[in-house]
N, C-alpha and C positions, 0 to 999 in steps of 0.2 A: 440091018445094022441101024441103031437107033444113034441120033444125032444130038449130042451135048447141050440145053438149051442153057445160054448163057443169059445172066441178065445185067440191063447196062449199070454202069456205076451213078451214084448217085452223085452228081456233078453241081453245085453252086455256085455260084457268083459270091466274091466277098460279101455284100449286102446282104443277100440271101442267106447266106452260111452264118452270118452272125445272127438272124432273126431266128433262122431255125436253133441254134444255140440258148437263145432266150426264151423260147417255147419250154424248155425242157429247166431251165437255168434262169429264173427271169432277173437272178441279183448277180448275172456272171462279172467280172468285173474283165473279160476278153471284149475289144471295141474294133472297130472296123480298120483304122489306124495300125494297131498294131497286128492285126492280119495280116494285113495288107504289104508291113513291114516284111513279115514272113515269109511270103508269097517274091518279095521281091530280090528277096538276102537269098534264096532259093534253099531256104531251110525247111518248106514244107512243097513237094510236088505241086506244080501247076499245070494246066494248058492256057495258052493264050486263044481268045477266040474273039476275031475282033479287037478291041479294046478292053474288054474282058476278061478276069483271069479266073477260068474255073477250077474250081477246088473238089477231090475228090471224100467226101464228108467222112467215110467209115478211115482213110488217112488220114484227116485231123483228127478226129476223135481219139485214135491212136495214137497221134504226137503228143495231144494234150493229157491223153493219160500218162504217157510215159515219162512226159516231162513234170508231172506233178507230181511222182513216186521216183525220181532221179536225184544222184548227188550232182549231175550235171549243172546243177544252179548255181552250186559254191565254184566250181571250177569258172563257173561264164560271169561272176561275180555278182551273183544271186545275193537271195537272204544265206546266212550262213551262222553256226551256232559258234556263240563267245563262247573263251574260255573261263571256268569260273576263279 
């Protein structure tokens, strides 16, 4: 019986998760601030390690995509389109 190899999740620290961010995004306009916010409003999974909150990156990436292709904006009182 062969045994499942798993591999670990790619875990960040705010700092970190914003630089790796900027690697790929260098004009992102996402800041450590309002990560950080997120992290704490428990609107994006964390673990605390230490004083530390690691972030799991393939789960932001997926927040952020989702919430950038969502009407969840207008509802959270986002940008939202006038009427003409």
């Amino acid at each position: 019986m062969t045994e499942a190899v798993h591999t670990p999740p790619r875990m960040r620290g705010i700092k970190a998760a914003i630089e790796e961010i900027k690697e790929f995004d260098a004009a992102t306009a996402l800041t450590e601030t309002y990560l950080r916010r997120l992290v704490l409003r428990h609107e994006i999974p964390s673990v605390k390690a230490g004083r530390k909150y690691l972030i799991n990156m393939d789960i932001l990436n997926e927040y952020l995509c989702k919430g950038a292709c969502s009407d969840e904006l207008t509802a959270a009182g986002g940008i939202r389109k006038i009427a003409e």
